[in-house]
N, C-alpha and C positions, 0 to 999 in steps of 0.2 A: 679504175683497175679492179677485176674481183678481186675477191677475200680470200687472201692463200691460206686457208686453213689447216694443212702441214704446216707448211712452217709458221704457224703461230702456235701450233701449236711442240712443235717443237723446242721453241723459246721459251715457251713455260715449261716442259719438262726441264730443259736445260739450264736454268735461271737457280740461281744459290738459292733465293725466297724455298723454291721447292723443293730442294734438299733438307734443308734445313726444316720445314715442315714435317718430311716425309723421317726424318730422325727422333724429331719429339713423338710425332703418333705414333710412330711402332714403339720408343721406351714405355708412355704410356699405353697400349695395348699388351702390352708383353709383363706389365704390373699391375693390371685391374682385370684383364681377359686374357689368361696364362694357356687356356685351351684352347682358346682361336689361336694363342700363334702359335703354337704348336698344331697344332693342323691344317694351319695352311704354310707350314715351312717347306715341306715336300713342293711347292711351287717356286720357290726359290732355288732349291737346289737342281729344279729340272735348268733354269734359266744360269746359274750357275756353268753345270754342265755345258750349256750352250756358249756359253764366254772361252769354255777352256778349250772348246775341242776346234779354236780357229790358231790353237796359240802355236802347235808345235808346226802346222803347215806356214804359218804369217812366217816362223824363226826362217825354218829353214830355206824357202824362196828367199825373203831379204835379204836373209846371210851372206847366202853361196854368190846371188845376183851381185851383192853390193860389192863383197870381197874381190868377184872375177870383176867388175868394173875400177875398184882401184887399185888390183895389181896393173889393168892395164893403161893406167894414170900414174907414173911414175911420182908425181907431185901429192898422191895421197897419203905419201907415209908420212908425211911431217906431222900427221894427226893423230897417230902412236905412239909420238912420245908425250903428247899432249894428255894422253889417257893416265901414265903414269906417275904424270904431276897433280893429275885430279886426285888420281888416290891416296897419297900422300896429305895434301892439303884436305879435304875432304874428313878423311880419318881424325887430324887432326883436330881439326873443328869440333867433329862429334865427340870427343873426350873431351876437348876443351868446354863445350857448352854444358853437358851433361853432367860433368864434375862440378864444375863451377854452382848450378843450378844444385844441385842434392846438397853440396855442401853449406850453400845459403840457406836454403829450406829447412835441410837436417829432416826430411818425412820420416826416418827411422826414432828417431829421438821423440817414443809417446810418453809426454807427462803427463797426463789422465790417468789415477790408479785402475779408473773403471774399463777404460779404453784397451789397457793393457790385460786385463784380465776377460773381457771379451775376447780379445785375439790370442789368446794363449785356449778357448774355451772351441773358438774356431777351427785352431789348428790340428787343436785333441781331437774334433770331429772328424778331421779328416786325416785319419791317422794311419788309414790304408792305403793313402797317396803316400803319406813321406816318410812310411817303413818299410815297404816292400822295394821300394827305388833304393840302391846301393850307388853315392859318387863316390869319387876319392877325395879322402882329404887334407891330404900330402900332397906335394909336388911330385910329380911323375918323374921317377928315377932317373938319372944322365945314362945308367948301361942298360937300356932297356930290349927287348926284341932288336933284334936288326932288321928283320922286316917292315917295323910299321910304316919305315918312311916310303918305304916300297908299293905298302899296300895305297898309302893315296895317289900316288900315280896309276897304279891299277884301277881304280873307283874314276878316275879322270879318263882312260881311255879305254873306248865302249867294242869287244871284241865284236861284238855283232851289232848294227848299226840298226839293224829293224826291232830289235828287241831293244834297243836304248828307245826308239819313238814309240814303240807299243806301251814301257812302260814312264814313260815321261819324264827319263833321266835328262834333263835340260840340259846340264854342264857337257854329258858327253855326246850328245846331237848337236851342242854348240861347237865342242871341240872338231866333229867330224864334218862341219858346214864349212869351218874357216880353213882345215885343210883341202877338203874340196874344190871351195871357191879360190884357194889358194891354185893347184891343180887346172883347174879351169880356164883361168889367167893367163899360164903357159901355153896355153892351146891356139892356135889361130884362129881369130876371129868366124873363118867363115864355118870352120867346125863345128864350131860351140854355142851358132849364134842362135840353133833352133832350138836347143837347152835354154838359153837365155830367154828365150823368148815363152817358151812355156811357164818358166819359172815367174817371170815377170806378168803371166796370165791367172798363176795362182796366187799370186802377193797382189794383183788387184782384185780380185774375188772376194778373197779374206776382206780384205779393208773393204768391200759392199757390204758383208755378211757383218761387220762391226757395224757399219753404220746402223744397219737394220737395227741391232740390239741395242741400241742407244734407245729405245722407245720404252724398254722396260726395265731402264735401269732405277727408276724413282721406285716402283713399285716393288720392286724385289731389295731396294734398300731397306722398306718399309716392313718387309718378310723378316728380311735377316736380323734388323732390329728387336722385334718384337720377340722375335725366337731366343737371340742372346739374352736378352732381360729376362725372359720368364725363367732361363734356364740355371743364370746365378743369382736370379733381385739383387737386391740393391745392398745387403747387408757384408759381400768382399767390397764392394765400391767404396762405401763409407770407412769399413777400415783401413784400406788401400787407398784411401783418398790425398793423403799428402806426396807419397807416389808418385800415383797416376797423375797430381798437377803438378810435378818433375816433371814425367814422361809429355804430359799437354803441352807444357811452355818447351820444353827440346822439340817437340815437332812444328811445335808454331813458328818461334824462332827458323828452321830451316825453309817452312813453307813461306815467311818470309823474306827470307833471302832470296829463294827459289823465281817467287814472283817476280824481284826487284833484277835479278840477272836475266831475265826472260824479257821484262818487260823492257831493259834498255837494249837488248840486243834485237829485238823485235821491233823497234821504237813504239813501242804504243804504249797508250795510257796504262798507271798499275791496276785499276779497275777492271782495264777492256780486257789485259791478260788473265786476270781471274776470273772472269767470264768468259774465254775462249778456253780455260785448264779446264773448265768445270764437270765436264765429264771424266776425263781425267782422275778427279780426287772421288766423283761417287763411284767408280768403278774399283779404285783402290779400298774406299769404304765398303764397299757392296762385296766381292771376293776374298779381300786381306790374302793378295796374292799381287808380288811383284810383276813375275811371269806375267798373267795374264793382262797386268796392265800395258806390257809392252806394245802390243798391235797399238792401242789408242796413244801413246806418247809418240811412237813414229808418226803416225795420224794426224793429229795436232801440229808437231813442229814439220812437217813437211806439207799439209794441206793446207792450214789455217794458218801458220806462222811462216811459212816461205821458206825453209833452211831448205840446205840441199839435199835432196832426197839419196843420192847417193850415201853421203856421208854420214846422215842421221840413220837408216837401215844398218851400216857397219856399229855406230859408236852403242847405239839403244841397247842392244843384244850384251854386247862388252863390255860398257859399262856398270849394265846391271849384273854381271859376273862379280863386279868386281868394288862399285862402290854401293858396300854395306853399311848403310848410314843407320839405319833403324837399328839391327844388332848392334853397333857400337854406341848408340845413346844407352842401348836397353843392359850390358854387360857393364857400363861403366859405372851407373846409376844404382842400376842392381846391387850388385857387388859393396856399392857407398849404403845404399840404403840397408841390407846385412850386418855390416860392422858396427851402424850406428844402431839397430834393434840389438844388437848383444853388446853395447859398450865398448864395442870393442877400437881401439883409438888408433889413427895410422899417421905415421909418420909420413914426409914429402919422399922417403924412398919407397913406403910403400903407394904411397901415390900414385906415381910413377908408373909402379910396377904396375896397377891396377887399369892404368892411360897403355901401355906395350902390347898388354896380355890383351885387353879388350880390342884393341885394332885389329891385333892380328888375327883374332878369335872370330872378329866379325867375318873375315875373308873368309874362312872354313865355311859359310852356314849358308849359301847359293843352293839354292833347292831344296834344303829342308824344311821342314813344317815348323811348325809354332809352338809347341811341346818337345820336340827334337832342340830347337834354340834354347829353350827357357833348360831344359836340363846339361847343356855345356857351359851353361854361369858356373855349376862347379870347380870348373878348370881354373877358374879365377880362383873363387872358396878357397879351392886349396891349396893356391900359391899363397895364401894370406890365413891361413889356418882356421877357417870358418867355417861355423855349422851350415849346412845347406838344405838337407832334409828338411828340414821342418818350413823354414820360409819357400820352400818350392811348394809346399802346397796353397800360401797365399798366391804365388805366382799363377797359377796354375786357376785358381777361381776367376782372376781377372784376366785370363788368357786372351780373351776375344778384345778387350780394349786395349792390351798391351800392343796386340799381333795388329791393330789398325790404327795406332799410333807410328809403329817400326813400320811398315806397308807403307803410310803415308809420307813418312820423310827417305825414305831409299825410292819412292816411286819420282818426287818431287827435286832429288838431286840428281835422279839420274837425268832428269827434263832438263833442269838447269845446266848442268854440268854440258852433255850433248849439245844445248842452244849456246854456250861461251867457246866451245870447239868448234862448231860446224858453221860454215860459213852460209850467210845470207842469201835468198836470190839477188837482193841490191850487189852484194858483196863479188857474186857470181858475176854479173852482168861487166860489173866494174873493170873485171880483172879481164873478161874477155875484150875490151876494148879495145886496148892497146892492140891487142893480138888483131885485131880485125883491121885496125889500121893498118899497123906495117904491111896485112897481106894486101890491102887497096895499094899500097907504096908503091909495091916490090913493082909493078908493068912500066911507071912510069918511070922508073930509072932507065 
């Protein structure tokens, strides 16, 4: 047989080996050669750009498609209420691991006099980050505005829908996709079918145009690497280093699990599934964007792993609304690692409070950035009377490992979560069996 030299070469780009490679060279290029990565980051960000601009056409084909096919499957609501036991369960986890982990650790507890007078020497440097930012440090009064609760439902629904896709309001192009396809649903088939069909021409587009870009995902990790490192070195890492192996073992931990509920619902070996994710996780690492890893997670569980492509289009989108696994490691942790840098000692009620406030806190944070997140840890701070200024500017140095630790576990539960809802091709086949009998039955009676 010739030598398919695609797909070998394929396999090496796609192979952990080359990831893993392509992470060391750019830390080390980006701490010995700070000008080269800086000058070739501009090629990153073109490739970047080309990741994103498949995401809001991928949503909304999926969406509208998937939604008008299981309104008109009356059998697909039972997968609705399945979504709101993930988020529950889910959340829960993420405080639970995340607590548990800071509190073993204690990363905030530096007994180094040297250590701590470094990072006090740090923080004074950057002292135009955590004085000119004003949080609150009170708990936000019970009579407050009567509007505000107003105002997030207004921020939820998009009065002009082309100005939500122009400017990449996710939440409210999502909101307007599932009333759509909702819409849609009610319509008779033979109406809607040439909608349908277009839509289901541009959601196989997209997924060409991702595949395509899977060719330069090594190398643009290798960009973005190199450009983070030169941009902070190594000196917030090392003091942020007890931390960030909080935040590493809560992501591993998930992406653990992640594999292990993938790999039995898939039946395949745990191996073979981390080699079929594996674009998956460099794209999360490559972007430090949920969003944009959504095309490749529908991708994967409906190409490569069989689920049903109906059902994985509706839950991928929705879930990722919805379970914020990375913000809720990142608030619960945070918040722990704060009281322990100021001494400050919490009771199992304020525990608690710090496990409520972080769940709930993660829900709010669907579409915003990674400096937008790290600045509503206050809302925590100041149900628990804590300074936050000043550790927001540690925050803030190590932005880029926090934001692809938090990317990598909400990109990897929403995979999991999706493949323990959505039902298998075996599973599909299964179910249509019976049905295909009794209709062979019905003549012969």
């Amino acid at each position: 047989m010739p030598f398919d030299w695609r797909l070998a070469a394929k396999r090496i780009l796609r192979s952990p080996a080359m990831t893993i490679i392509m992470i060391l060279a750019g830390i080390l290029c980006g701490l010995y050669y700070p000008a080269l990565a800086h000058a070739i980051s501009p090629v990153a960000q073109v490739y970047l750009n080309f990741l994103k601009m498949v995401v809001l056409p991928y949503l909304v084909s999926s969406v509208i498609f998937s939604i008008t096919a299981m309104v008109q499957d009356p059998k697909s609501v039972r997968y609705l209420g399945k979504v709101g036991i993930a988020v529950l369960v889910v959340s829960f986890l993420a405080v639970l691991v995340s607590g548990t982990y800071s509190l073993i650790l204690k990363p905030g507890q530096i007994e180094n006099p040297q250590s701590r007078i470094e990072l006090g020497e740090f923080i004074n440097s950057q002292g135009s980050v955590s004085t000119d930012l004003a949080f609150p440090f009170q708990p936000p009064p019970s009579t407050g505005d009567p509007d505000a609760g107003h105002s997030i439902f207004l921020d939820l629904v998009p009065n002009n829908v082309f100005n939500a896709l122009a400017s990449g309001q996710t939440i409210q192009v999502l909101l307007f996709c599932l009333l759509f396809g909702l819409a849609m649903g009610k319509i008779p088939q033979p109406s809607s079918i040439s909608l349908s069909q277009a839509l289901n021409a541009v959601y196989r587009a997209c997924t060409v145009l991702t595949n395509w870009f899977v060719w330069g995902l090594p190398f643009a990790t290798f960009v973005l690497i190199a450009d983070q490192t030169a941009s902070t070195g190594t000196k917030p890492l090392m003091l942020m280093g007890g931390y960030l192996l909080v935040m590493g073992l809560c992501c591993l931990t998930f992406l653990a699990g992640a594999f292990a509920v993938i790999a039995i619902r898939s039946r395949r070996s745990y191996w073979a599934t981390i080699k079929t994710l594996q674009p998956l996780l460099m794209v999360a690492i490559t972007t430090r964007s949920t969003v944009a890893s959504l095309p490749w997670i529908i991708n994967l569980l409906s190409e490569r792993l069989r689920f049903n492509l109906v059902v994985v289009e509706l839950l991928v989108p929705l879930q990722a609304a919805l379970l914020r696994t990375g913000p809720a490691l990142f608030y619960t942790s945070g918040s722990l690692f704060i009281a322990q840098l100021y001494g400050h000692p919490l009771a199992i009620p304020d525990l608690l409070l710090v496990g409520v406030v972080s769940a709930l806190l993660a829900l709010t944070t669907s579409g915003m950035t990674g400096l937008l997140i790290l600045s509503q840890m206050s809302i925590v701070c100041g149900y628990l009377k804590l300074p936050f200024e000043a550790a927001f500017a540690l925050f803030v140095a190590v932005d880029a490992a926090l934001d692809t630790f938090m990317t990598l576990a909400s990109v990897c539960t929403v995979a999991a979560s999706t493949a323990l809802i959505a039902p298998s091709h075996r599973e599909t086949a299964q179910s249509d069996e019976p049905v295909a009998q009794e209709l062979e039955a019905e003549p012969a009676r």
